[in-house]
DOSETI-567366 format. One record per residue (C-alpha): x, y, z; residue in one letter. Coordinates in steps of 0.5 Angstrom, whole numbers, plus 500, padded with zeros to 3 digits. Layout:
// DOSETI-567366
+-----+-----+-----+------+
!  c1 !  c2 !  c3 ! type !
+-----+-----+-----+------+
!   X !   Y !   Z !    A !
...
+-----+-----+-----+------+
// end
This chain:
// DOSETI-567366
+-----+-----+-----+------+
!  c1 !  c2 !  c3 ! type !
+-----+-----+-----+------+
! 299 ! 634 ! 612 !    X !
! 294 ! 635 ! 617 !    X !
! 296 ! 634 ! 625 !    X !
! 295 ! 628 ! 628 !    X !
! 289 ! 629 ! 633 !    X !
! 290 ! 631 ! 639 !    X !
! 287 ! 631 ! 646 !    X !
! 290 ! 635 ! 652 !    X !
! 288 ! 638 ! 658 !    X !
! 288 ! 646 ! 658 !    X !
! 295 ! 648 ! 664 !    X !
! 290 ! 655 ! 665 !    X !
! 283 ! 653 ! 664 !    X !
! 284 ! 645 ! 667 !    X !
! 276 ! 645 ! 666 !    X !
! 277 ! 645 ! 659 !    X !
! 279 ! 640 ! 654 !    X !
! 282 ! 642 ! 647 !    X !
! 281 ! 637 ! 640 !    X !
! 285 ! 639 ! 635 !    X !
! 288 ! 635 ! 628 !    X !
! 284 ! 630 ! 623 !    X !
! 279 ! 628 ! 626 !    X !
! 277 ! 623 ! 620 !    X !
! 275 ! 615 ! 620 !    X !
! 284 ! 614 ! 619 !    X !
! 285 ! 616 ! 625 !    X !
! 278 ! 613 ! 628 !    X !
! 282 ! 607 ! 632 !    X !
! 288 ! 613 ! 635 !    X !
! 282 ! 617 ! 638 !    X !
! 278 ! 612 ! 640 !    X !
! 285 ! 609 ! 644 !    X !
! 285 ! 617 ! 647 !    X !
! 280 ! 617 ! 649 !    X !
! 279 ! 610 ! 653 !    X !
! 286 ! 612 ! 656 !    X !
! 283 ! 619 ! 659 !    X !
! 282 ! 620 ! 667 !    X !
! 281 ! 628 ! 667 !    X !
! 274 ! 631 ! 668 !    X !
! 272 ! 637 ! 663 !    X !
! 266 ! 642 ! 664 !    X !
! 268 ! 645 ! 657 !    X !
! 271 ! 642 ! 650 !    X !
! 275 ! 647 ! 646 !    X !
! 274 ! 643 ! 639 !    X !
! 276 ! 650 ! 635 !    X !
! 283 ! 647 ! 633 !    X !
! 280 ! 641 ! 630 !    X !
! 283 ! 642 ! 621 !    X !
! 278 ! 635 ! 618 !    X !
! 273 ! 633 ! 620 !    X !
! 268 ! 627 ! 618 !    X !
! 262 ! 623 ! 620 !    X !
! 266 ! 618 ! 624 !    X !
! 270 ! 624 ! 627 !    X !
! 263 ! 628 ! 629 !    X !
! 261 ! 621 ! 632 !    X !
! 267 ! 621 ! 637 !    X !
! 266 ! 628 ! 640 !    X !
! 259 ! 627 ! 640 !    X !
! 261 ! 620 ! 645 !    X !
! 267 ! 624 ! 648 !    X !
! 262 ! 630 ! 650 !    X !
! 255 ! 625 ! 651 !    X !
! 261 ! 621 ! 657 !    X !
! 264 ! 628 ! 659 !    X !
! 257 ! 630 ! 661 !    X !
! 258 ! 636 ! 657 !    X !
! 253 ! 640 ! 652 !    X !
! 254 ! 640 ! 645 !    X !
! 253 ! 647 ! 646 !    X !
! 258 ! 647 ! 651 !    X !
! 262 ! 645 ! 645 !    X !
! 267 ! 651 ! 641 !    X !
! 266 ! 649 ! 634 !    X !
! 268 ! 652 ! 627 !    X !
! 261 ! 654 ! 624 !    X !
! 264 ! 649 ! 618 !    X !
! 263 ! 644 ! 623 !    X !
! 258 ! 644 ! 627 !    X !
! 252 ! 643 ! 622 !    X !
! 256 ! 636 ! 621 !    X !
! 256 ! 634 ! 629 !    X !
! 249 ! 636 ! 629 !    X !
! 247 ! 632 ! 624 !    X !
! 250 ! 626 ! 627 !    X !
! 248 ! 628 ! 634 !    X !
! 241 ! 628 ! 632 !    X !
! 243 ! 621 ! 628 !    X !
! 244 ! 618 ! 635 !    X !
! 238 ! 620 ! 638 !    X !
! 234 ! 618 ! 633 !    X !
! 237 ! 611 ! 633 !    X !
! 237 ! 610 ! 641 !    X !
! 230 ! 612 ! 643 !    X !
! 228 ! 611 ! 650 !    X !
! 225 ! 605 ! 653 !    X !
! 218 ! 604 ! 651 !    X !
! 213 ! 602 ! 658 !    X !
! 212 ! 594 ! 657 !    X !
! 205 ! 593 ! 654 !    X !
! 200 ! 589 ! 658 !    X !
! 199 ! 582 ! 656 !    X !
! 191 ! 583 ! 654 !    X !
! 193 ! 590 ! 650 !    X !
! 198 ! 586 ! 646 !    X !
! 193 ! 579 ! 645 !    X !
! 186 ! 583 ! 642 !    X !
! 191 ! 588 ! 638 !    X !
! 194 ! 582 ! 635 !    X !
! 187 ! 580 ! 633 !    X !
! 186 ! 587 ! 630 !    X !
! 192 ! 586 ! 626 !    X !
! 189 ! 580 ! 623 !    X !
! 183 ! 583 ! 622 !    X !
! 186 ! 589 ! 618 !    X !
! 190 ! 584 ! 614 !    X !
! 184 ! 580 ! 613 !    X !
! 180 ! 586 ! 610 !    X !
! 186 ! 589 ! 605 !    X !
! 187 ! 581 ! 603 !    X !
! 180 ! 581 ! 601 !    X !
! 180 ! 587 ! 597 !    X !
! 186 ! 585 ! 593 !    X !
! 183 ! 579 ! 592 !    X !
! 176 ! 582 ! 590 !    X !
! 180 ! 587 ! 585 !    X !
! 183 ! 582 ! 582 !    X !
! 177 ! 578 ! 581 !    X !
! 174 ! 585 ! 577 !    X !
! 182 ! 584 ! 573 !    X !
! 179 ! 577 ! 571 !    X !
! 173 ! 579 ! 569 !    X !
! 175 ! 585 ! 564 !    X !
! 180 ! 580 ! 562 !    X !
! 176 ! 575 ! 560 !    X !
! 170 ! 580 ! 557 !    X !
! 176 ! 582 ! 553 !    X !
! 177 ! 575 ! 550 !    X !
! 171 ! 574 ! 549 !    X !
! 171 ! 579 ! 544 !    X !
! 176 ! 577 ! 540 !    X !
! 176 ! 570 ! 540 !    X !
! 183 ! 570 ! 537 !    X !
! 186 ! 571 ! 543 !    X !
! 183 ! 566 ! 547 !    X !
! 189 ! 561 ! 550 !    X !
! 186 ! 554 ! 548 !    X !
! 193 ! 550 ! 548 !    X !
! 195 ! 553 ! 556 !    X !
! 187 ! 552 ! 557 !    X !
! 186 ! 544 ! 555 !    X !
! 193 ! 543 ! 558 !    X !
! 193 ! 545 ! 565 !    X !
! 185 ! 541 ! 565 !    X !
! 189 ! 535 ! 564 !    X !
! 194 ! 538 ! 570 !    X !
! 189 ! 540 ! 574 !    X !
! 183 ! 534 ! 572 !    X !
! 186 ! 529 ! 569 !    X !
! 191 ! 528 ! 573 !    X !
! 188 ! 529 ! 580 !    X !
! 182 ! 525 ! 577 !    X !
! 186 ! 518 ! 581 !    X !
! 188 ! 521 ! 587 !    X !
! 181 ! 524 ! 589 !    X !
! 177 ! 517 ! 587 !    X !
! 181 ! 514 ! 592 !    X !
! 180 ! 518 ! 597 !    X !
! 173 ! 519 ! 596 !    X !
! 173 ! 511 ! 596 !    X !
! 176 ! 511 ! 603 !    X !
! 171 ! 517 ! 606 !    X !
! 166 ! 514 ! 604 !    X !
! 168 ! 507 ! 607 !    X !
! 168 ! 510 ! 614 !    X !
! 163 ! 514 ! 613 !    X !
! 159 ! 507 ! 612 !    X !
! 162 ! 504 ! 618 !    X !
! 161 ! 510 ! 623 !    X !
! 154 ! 509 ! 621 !    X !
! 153 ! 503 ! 622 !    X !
! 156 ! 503 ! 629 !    X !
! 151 ! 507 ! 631 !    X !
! 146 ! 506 ! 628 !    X !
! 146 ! 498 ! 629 !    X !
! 144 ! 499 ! 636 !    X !
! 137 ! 502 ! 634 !    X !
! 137 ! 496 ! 628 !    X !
! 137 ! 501 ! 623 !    X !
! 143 ! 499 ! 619 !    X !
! 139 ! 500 ! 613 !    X !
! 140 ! 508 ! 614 !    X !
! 147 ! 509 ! 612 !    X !
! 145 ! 508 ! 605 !    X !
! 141 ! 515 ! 606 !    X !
! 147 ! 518 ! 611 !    X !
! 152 ! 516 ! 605 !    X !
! 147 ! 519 ! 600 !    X !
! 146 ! 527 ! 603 !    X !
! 152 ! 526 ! 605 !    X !
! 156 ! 526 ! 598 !    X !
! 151 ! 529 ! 595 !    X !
! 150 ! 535 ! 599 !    X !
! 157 ! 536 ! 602 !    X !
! 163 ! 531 ! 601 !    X !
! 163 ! 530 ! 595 !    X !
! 165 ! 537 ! 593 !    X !
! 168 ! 539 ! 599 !    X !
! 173 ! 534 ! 598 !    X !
! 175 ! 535 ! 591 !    X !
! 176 ! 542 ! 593 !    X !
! 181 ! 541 ! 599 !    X !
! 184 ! 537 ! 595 !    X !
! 185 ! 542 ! 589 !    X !
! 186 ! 547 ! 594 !    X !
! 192 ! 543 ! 596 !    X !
! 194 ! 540 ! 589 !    X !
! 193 ! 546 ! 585 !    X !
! 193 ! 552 ! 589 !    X !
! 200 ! 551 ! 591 !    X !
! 201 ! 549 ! 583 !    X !
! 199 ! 555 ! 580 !    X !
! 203 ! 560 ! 586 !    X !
! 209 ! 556 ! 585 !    X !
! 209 ! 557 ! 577 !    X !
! 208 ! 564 ! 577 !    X !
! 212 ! 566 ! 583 !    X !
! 218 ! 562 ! 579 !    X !
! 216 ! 566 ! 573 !    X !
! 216 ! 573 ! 577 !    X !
! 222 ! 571 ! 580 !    X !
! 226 ! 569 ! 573 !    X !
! 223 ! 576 ! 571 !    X !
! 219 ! 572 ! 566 !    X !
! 212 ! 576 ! 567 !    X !
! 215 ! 583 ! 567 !    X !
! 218 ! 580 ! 559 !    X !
! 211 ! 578 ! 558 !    X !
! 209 ! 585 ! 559 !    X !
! 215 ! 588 ! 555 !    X !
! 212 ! 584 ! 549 !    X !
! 205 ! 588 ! 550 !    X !
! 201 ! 582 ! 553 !    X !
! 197 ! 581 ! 558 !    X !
! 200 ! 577 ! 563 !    X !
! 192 ! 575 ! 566 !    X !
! 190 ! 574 ! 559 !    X !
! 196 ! 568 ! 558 !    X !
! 197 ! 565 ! 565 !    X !
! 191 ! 567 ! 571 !    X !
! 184 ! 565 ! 565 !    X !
! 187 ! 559 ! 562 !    X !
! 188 ! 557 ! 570 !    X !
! 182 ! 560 ! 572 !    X !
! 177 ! 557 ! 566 !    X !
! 180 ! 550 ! 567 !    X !
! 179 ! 548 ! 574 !    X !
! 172 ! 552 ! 573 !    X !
! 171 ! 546 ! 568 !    X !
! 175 ! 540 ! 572 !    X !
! 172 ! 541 ! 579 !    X !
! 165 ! 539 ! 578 !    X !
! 167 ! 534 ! 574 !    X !
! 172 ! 531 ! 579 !    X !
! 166 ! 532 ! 584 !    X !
! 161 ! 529 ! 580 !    X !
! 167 ! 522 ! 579 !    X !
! 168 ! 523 ! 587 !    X !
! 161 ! 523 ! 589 !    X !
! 160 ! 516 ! 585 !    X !
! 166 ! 514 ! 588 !    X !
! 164 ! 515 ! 595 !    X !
! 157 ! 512 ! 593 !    X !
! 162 ! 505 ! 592 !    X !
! 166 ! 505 ! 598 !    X !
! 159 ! 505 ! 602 !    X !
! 156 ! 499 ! 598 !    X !
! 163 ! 495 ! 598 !    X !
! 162 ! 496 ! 607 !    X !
! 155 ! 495 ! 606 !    X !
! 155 ! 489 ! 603 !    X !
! 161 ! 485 ! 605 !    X !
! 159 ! 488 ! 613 !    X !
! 153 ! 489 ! 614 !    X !
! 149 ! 485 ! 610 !    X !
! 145 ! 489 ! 607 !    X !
! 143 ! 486 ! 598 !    X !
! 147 ! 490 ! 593 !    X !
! 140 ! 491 ! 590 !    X !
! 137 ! 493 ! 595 !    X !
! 142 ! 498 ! 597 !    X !
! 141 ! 501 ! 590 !    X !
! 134 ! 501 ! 590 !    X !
! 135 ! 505 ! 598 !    X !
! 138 ! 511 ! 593 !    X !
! 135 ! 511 ! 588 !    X !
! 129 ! 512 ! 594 !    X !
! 133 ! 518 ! 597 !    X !
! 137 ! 522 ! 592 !    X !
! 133 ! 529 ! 590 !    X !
! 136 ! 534 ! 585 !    X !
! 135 ! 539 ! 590 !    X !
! 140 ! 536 ! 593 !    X !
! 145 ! 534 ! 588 !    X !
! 144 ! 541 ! 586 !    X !
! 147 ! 543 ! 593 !    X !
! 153 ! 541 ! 591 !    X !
! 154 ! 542 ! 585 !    X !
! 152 ! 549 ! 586 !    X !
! 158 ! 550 ! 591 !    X !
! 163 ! 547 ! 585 !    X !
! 165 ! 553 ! 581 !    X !
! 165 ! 558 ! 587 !    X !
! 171 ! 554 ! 590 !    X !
! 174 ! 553 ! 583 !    X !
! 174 ! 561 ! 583 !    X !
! 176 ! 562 ! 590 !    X !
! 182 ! 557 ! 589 !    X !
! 184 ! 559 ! 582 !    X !
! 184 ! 567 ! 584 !    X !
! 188 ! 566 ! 591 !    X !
! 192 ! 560 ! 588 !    X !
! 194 ! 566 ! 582 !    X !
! 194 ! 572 ! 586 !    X !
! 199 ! 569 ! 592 !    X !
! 204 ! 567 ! 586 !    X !
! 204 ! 575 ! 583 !    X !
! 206 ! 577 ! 590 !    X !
! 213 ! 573 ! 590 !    X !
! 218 ! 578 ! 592 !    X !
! 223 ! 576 ! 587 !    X !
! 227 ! 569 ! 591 !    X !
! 226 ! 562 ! 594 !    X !
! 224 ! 563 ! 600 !    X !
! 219 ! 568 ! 598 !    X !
! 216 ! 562 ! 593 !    X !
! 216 ! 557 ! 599 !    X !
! 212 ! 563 ! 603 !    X !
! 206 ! 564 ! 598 !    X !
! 206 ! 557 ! 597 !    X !
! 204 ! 557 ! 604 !    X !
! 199 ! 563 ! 604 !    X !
! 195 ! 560 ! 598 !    X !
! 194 ! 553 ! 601 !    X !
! 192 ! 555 ! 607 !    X !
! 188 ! 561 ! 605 !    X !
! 185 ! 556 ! 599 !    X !
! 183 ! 551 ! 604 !    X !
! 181 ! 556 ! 609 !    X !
! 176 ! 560 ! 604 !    X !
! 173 ! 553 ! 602 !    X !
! 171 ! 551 ! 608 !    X !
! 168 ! 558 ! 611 !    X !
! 165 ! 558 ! 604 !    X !
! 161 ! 551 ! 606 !    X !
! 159 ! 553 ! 613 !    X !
! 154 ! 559 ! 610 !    X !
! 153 ! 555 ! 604 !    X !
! 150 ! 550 ! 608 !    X !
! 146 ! 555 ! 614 !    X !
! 144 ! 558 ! 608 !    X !
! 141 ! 552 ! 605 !    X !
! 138 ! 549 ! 611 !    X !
! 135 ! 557 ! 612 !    X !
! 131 ! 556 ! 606 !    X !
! 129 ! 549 ! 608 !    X !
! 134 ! 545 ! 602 !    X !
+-----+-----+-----+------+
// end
């Protein structure tokens, strides 16, 4: 059996501390009461006759030397001892490392935005890569036609077209009712009501009626792609996918990304229509103006190079929602709260693109006099 250990002042040397016994975690509590219960100084630690020592031992005599004021090489050791008390002497350092000067305001507000930045950028080269994944999917699909996922695909166009088809009509419906009334409003003071219609026309034709189906999407689909590849990488899912030989892009990311390329400009074809009735309902029923001649003031108005300049935008925000919607989902960390996070990042990154991308669609159109 190992002593207890001990700490007792030297009667010949009284600048000297002598430790001995089991210096062990057992005996952590004891020492610790000791060492509470000490009123003497000491210059010097004789810790030569310590039998056993520990990690949590080494901790109490580094702390014993640190409230001392006594070196470590001050410290008589045994040699088998002293490479542990270094290590947890060195341990402690590194845990505790001095207080750093406070950063100034303006340092920390611009590196914030720097951070951002760089987040930004490594954010937008995974999506570019996975983009280049996609497409070498899809290459690969397209030569072999048997693999091709039509059942996945036909589903999640209905998920993703069929189902929102309602929801987008009716808000395309109301926009275009305001719009019609913020129209008028102005332009009643100058007699010229008839020009909402040619308001309510650009305006669905080039811009809203694309863009709201694609905040829509962003919102609606986007959060649902992330959600249900997330879920399945949480429960392990894809990982069985790739144990059976199977490409995960081929089977969960293509039949997505296919669908809403194929449902987005058909839902802004049906909310540009929509827009266009909720503008003649205000019209005819508020400012008086002939549901002929309405059509007629259209009919006037609408060029295909405008139609185009909304369409074109349509399956660039299908990709972009597609991929960030898939992309977030692949980067669930394995729990709940991880789910709930990217589900976050993919809406908001989704709405964001969109958005961003519209505002130099449109400098660029008006720059090439479209």
């Amino acid at each position: 059996m190992s002593e207890s250990p001990t700490i007792e002042t030297d009667g010949d040397l009284p600048g000297v501390l002598r430790l001995a016994g089991a210096w062990q975690v057992d005996s952590v509590a004891g020492i610790q009461a000791r060492m509470d219960r000490l009123r003497s100084q000491a210059e010097h630690l004789d810790a030569s006759r310590i039998e056993r020592l520990d990690a949590a031992g080494a901790w109490l005599l580094v702390d014993l030397a640190s409230r001392l004021g006594v070196e470590l090489s001050d410290v008589e050791l045994n040699e088998e001892h002293r490479a542990l008390v270094e290590a947890v002497a060195r341990a402690g350092q590194d845990a505790d490392p001095p207080d750093s000067p406070i950063e100034p305001g303006w340092r920390r507000f611009f590196g914030g935005i720097g951070r951002t930045m760089v987040d930004g950028g490594h954010h937008f080269i995974k999506l570019t890569g996975f983009l280049g994944l996609s497409l070498a999917a899809l290459v690969r699909v397209l030569l072999r036609p048997s693999q091709w996922p039509v059942t996945a695909t036909v589903h999640h166009m209905q998920q993703t077209g069929l189902n929102a088809l309602p929801l987008v009509v009716l808000l395309s419906f109301l926009v275009g009712a305001v719009v019609a009334f913020l129209g008028a409003t102005v332009l009643r003071d100058f007699g010229a009501e008839l020009f909402v219609v040619d308001l309510i026309t650009y305006a669905f034709l080039r811009e809203f009626g694309v863009l709201l189906t694609a905040i829509l999407l962003a919102g609606r689909t986007a959060s649902a792609f992330t959600a249900q590849i997330g879920t399945m990488k949480s429960r392990e899912e894809i990982d069985a996918i790739r144990t059976l030989g199977l490409d995960p892009i081929v089977l969960l990311v293509l039949p997505r990304l296919i669908a809403l390329l194929i449902m987005l400009p058909v839902l802004a074809v049906a909310a540009t229509v929509a827009g266009f009735l909720g503008g003649l309902l205000v019209s005819v029923t508020s400012l008086d103006i002939p549901a002929d001649l309405f059509l007629s003031r259209v009919e006037e108005t609408i060029s295909l190079r405008h139609y185009l300049v909304g369409l074109i935008k349509a399956p660039l925000f299908a990709l972009v929602i597609a991929l960030v919607g898939c992309l977030e989902g692949f980067k669930v960390a394995g729990t709940a709260q991880s789910v709930g996070e990217r589900t976050t990042s993919a809406v908001v990154q989704s709405i964001s693109l969109v958005i961003i991308i519209d505002a130099l669609a449109a400098v660029f159109f008006m720059e090439i006099g479209w």
